[in-house]
C-alpha positions in Angstrom: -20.2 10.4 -17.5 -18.8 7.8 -19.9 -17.6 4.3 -19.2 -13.9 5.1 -18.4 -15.2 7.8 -15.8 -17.2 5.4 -14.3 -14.6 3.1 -14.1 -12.2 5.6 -12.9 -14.5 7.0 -10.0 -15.1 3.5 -8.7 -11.5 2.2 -8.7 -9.9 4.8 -8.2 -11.8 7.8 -6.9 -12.0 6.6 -3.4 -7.8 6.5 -4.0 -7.7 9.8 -4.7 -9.8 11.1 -1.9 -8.2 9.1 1.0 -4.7 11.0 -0.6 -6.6 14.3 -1.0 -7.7 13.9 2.7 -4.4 12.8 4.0 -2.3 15.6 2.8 -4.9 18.1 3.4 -4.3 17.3 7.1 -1.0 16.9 7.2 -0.4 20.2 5.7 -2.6 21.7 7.8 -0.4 20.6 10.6 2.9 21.0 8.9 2.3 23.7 6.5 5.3 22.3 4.9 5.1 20.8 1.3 7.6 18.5 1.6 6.9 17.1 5.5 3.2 16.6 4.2 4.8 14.2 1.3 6.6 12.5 3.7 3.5 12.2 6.3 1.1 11.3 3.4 3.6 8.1 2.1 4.1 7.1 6.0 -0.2 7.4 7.3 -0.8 5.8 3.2 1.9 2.7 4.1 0.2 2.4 7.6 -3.1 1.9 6.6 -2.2 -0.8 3.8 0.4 -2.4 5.7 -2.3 -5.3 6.9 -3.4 -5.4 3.2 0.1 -6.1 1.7 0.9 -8.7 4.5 -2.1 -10.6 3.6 -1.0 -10.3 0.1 2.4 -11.8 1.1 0.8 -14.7 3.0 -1.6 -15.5 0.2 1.9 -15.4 -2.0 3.6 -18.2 0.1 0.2 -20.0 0.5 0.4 -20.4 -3.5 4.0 -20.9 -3.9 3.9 -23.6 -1.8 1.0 -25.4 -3.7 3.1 -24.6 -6.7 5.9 -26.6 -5.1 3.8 -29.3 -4.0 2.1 -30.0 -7.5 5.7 -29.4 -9.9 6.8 -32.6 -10.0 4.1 -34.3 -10.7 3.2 -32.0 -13.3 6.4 -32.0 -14.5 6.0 -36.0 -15.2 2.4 -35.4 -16.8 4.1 -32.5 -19.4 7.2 -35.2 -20.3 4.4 -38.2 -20.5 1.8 -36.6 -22.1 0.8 -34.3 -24.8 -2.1 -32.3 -26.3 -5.6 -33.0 -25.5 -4.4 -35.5 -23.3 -1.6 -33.5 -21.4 -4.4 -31.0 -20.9 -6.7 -33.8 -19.5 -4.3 -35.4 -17.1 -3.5 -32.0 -15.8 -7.1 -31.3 -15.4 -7.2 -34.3 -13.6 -4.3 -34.0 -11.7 -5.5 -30.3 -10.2 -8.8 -31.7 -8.9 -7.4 -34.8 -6.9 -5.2 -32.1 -5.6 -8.2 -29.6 -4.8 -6.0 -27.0 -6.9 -7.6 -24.5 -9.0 -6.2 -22.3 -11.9 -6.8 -19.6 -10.9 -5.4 -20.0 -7.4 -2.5 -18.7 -9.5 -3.8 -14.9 -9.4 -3.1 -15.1 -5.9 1.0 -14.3 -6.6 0.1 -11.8 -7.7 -2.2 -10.0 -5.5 0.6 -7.7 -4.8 1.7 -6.7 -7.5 -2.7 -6.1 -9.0 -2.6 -3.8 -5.1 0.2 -1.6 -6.1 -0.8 -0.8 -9.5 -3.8 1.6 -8.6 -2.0 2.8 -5.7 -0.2 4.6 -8.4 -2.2 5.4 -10.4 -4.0 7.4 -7.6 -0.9 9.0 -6.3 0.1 9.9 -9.7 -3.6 11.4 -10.3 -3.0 13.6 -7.2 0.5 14.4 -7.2 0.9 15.3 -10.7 -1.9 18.0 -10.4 -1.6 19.3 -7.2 -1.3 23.3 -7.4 0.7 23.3 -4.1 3.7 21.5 -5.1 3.8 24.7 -8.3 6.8 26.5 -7.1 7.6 24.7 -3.4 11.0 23.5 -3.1 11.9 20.8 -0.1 15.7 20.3 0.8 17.6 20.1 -2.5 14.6 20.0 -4.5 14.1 23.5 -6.3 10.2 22.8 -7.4 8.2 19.8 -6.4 6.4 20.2 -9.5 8.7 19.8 -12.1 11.5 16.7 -12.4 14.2 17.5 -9.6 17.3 17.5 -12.3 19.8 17.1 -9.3 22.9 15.9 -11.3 24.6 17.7 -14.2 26.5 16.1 -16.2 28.5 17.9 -19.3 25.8 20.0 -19.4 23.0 17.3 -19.6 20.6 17.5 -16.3 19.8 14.1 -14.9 16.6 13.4 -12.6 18.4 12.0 -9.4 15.6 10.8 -7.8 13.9 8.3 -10.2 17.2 6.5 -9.9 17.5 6.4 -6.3 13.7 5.4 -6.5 15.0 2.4 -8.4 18.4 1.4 -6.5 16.2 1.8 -3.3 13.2 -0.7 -5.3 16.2 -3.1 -6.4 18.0 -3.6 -3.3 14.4 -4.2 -1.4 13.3 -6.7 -4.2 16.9 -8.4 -3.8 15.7 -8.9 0.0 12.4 -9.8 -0.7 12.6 -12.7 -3.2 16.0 -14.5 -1.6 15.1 -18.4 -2.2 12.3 -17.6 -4.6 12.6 -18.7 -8.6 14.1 -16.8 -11.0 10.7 -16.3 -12.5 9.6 -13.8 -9.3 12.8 -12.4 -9.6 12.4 -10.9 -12.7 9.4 -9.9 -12.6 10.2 -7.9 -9.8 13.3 -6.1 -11.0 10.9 -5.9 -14.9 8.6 -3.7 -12.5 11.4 -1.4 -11.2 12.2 -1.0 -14.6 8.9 0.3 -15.7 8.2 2.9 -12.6 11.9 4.1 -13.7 10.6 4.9 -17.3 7.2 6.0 -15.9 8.5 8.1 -13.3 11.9 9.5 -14.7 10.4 13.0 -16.3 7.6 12.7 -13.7 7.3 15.7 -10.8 9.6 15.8 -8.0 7.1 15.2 -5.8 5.8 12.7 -7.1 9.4 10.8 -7.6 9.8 11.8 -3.6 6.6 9.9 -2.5 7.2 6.8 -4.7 11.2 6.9 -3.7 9.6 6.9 0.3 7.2 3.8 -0.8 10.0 1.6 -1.8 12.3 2.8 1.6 9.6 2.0 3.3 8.9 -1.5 1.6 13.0 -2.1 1.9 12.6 -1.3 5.9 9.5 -3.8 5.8 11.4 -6.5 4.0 14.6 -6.1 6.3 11.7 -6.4 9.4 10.6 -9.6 7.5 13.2 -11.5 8.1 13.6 -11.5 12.1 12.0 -13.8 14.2 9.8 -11.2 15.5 9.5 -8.4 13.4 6.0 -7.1 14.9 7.8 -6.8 17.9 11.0 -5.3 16.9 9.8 -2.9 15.3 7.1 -1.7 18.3 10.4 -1.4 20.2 12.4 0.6 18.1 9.6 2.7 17.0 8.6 3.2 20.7 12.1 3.4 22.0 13.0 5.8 19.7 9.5 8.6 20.6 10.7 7.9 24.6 14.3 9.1 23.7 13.3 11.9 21.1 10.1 13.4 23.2 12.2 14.6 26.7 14.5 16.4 24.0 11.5 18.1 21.6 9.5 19.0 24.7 12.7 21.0 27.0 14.8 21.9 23.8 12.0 23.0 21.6 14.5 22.5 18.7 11.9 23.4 15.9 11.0 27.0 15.7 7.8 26.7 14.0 5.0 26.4 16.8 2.5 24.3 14.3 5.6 22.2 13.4 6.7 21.4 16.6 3.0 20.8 18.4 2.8 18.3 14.9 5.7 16.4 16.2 5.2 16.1 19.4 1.6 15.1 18.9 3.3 12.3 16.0 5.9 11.0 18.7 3.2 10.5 21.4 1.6 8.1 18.7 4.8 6.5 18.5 4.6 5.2 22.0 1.3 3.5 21.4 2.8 0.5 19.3 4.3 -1.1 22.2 1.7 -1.6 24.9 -1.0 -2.1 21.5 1.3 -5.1 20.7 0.6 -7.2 23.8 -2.9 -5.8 23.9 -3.9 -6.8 20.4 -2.0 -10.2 20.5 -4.1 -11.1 24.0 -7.4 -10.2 21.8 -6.2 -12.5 19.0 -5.6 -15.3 21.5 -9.3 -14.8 23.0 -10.6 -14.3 18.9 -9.1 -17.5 17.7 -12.4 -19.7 18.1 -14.5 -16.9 17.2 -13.4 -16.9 12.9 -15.8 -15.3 11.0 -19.1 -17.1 9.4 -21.0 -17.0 6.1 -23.3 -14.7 8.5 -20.5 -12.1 9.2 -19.9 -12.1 5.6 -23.8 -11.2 4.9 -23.8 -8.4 8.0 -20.2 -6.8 6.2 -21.7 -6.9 2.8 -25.3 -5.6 3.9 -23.6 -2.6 6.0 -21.4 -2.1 2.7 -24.4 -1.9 0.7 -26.4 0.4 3.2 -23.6 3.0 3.3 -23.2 3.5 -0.4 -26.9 3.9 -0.5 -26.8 6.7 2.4 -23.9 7.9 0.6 -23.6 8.4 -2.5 -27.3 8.9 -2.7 -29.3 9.8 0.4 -27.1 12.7 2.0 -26.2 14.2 -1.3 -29.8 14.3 -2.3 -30.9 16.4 0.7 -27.9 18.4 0.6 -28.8 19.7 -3.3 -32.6 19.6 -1.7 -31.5 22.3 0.7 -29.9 24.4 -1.7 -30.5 23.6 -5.4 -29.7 26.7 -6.8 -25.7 26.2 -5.5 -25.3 23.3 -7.6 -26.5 24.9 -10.8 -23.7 26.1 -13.0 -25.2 28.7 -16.1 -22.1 28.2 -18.3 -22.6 24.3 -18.2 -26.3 23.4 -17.4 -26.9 19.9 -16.3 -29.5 17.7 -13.7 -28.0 18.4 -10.4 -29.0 14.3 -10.8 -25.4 14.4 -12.2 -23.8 15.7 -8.6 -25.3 12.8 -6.9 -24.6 9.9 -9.9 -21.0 11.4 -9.2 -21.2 10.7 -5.7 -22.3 7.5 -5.8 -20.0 6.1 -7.6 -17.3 7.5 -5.5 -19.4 5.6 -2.2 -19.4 2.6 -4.4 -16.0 2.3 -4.7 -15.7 3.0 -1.3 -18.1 0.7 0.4 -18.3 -2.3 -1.9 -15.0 -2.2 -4.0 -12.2 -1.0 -1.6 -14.2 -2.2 1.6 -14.9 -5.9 0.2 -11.2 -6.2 -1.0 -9.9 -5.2 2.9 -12.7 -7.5 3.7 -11.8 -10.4 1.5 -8.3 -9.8 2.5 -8.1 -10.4 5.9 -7.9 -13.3 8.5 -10.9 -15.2 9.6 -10.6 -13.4 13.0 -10.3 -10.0 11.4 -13.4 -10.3 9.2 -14.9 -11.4 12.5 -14.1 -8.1 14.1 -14.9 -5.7 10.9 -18.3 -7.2 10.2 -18.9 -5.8 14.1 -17.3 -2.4 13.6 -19.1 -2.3 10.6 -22.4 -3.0 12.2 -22.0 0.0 14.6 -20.6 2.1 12.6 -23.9 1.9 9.7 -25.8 2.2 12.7 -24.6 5.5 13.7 -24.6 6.7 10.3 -28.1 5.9 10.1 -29.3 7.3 13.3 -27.2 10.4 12.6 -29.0 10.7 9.0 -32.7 10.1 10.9 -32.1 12.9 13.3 -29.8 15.3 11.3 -30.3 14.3 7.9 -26.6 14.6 7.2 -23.9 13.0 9.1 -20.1 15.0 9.3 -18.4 12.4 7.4 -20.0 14.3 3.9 
């Protein structure tokens, strides 16, 4: 394995899995090419949601210091120049505990989304189910959709809308920020457009149901209580739509329809999980996490990749070595495990540090406990089984 594999298996390997998981389940439920796409963008956009709204925060946190520091920098750049402009600003930051690199931090977003797509263009680009499946209008999910004809020239209709969708959200989005966030924002939606025009259908789908989703975020943004609203809605909407699914039975497919109804009985969970989780923050708000929590997370991170990536796959080949030897390309089944390490690395102390890093005070507090019992189980699982399911 060379460097960029390495690289590749610890960034993004643990990417490519959660999507390879994902849509394996949803397609097992749906058996539907399209409808998984759609499920895998919606569970994906779920589970980052928390990630991207701490982004956000850490956004406004460092526009504001921005705000707070340009005029005086301002003053020191007219003043001053050279060596001693540099000075002075030097100066300047430390009396105002302000770091350069506190900069980076506008642009967490934007360093989140970029191997988000990388993964999803990884898996969606060589996916062997999408070869021939056509969803709604869509001939082949495989192949660019070519929707519009236009004297004879066939023009990909979905990168486009993937772009109007990306503008109209980033229009929303960055309303009373500076030009400079602006552009870089509609710069970016220029680039997926170029990356993604002659990309799969599928692909162009799930990107195309990222930025809706991000536009119906951004539009949620901007109420008073968008947590809340959207609870309701989502809730109201399962309580209306469940009554109808469950004496109509409207979709023929059996698997379909127990999919749906299982989907819209998660949809009435928000709600009542609302005033339950804001009662737990309430009681967690003098209980932030400590430089011990951060040791606990990071110890339980390290003590999973170890059982792993190398423990359980090492008495898996012990059990059976002679599955894991290939005559056409002889290797160390040494290689197998390597492999799967670096897969648990990216897991445990990338991906898991980032969420970690990433979240409030009181949400570290929480996660360093889950992750306490959750190594613990592993462990005691491995000691008794010597395997635990999750391999």
């Amino acid at each position: 394995m060379n460097f960029l594999s390495f690289i590749y298996n610890i960034i993004f390997g643990p990417l490519v899995l959660l999507f390879d998981i994902v849509y394996a389940l949803m397609y097992r439920m749906t058996d539907n090419e399209g409808l998984s796409i759609i499920a895998l963008s919606l569970v994906i956009n779920i589970l980052i949601l928390p990630l991207y709204r701490r982004a956000d925060a850490l956004q406004d946190n460092e526009r504001a210091r921005t705000n707070k520091l340009k005029r005086g920098v301002e003053h020191i750049k007219k003043t001053f120049k050279g060596d001693e402009r540099f000075m002075m600003l030097q100066t300047y930051y430390r009396q105002n505990n302000y770091k350069p690199y506190f900069a980076l931090s506008g642009s967490v977003s934007l360093l989140l989304e970029i191997p988000f797509f990388i993964a999803a263009f990884n898996f969606l680009s060589e996916l062997d189910l999408l070869i021939g499946s056509s969803f709604g209008p869509i001939p082949d999910l495989s192949k660019p959709d070519g929707l519009l004809n236009i004297a004879g020239h066939s023009i990909n209709l979905l990168p486009l809308l993937m772009t109007a969708v990306n503008i109209v959200s980033g229009i929303i989005y960055t309303k009373g920020m500076p030009l400079k966030s602006k552009l870089q924002l509609y710069g970016m939606a220029l680039i997926f457009l170029v990356l993604l025009y002659s990309s799969p259908s599928g692909l162009a789908f799930y990107w195309t149901l990222n930025n809706l989703f991000s536009l119906i975020k951004n539009l949620f943004y901007k109420l008073k209580k968008p947590k809340l609203a959207l609870c309701i809605i989502i809730t109201a909407f399962s309580a209306c739509l469940l009554p109808y699914v469950l004496i109509s039975h409207p979709i023929q497919s059996e698997r379909i329809e127990k999919f749906a109804i299982a989907g819209l009985l998660l949809m009435l969970i928000p709600l009542p999980a609302y005033f339950l989780v804001k009662k737990l923050n309430f009681s967690l708000k003098k209980s932030d996490a400590t430089k011990d929590d951060n040791v606990i997370f990071s110890t339980c991170c390290v003590m999973m990749t170890v059982l792993t990536g190398i423990l359980i796959p090492s008495a898996v080949i012990a059990t059976s070595p002679d599955e894991f030897v290939n005559l056409s390309d002889v290797h160390s089944p040494l290689r197998y495990v390597f492999s799967s390490f670096t897969t648990a690395a990216g897991i445990f102390l990338v991906w898991m540090i980032i969420f970690y890093r990433l979240a409030s005070k009181s949400s570290r507090k929480i996660m360093s406990l889950l992750s306490v019992i959750f190594s613990g189980a592993a462990l005691t699982n491995y000691m008794f089984f010597g395997t635990i399911l999750l391999f």
